[in-house]
N, C-alpha and C positions, 0 to 999 in steps of 0.2 A: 797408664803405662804406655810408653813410645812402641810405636812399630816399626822393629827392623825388619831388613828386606839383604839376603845375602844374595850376592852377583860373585860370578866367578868370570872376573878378568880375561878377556880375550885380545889377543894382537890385530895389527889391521888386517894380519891375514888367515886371520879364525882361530889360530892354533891358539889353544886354552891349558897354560901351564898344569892349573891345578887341575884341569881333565887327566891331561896326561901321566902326572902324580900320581892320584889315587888310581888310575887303571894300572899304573906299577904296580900298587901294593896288594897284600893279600890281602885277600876276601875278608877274613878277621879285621883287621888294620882299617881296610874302604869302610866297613858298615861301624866301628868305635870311631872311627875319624867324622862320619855322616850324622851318627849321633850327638858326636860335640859341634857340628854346623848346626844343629836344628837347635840344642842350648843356645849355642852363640845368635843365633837369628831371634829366640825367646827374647834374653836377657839383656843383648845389645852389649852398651858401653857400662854397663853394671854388673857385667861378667869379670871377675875378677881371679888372681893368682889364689890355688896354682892353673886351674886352668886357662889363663891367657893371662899375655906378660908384654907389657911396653918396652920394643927397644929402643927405639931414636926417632926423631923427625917423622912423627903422626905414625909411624909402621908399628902394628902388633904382631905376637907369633898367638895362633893357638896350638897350645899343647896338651897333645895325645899320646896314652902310653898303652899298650898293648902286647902283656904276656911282658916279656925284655925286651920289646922294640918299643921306641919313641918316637912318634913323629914329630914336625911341626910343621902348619901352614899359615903361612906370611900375610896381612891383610889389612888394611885401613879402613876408616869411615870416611862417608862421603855425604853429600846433603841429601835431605826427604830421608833418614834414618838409611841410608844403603851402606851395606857391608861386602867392599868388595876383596875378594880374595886372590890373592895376586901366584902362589908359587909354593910350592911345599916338597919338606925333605926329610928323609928318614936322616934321628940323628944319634952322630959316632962319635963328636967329642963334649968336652962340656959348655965349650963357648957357642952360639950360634952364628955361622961362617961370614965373614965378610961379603964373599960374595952373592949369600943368597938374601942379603940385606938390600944389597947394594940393587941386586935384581929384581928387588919389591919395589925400592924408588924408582928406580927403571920405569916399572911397570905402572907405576902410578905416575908417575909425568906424564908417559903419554896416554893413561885414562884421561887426564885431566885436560890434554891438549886437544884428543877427540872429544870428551864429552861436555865442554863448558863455551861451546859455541851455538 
């Protein structure tokens, strides 16, 4: 069995989306969100719907549901089995937003442009 390794995406200037996320959420929400990063870290790319779902262009969401609140955090794979996790948002409609898609590529170009030098 592969070994994943989950990383939580930081900017060049420390600030760590999905830090900042889960210190939103509540305490219930942080510690069933934490429990589905240590599945996802277990199971890797064999983790499958409903708990995590492919949107576009290598970006997955994992989803969390807790009580009537839903989360999702935004994340791709990376080489040596790395799971990084780019951005996350508690969700109100049923599509998942353009722009927090758009904000995982974001966020994964320029992982890719600091970390493959």
């Amino acid at each position: 069995m592969n070994e994943f390794k989950v990383e939580l995406y930081q900017k060049a200037n420390l600030e760590c989306p999905v830090e900042e996320f889960l210190d939103a959420c509540t305490k219930e929400m942080r510690a069933k969100i934490t429990g589905d990063i240590l599945v996802l870290q277990e199971k890797g790319n064999a983790m499958r719907a409903p708990y995590t779902k492919y949107l576009e262009d290598g970006i997955f969401e994992l989803r969390t549901k807790q009580g009537s609140n839903i989360s999702r955090v935004l994340f791709f794979f990376y080489y040596g089995g790395k799971i990084i996790l780019t951005n996350g948002f508690i969700k109100k409609s049923q599509k998942t937003p353009r722009r927090e898609i758009d904000l995982a590529k974001k966020y994964r170009s320029d992982y890719l442009e600091r970390n493959s030098k």
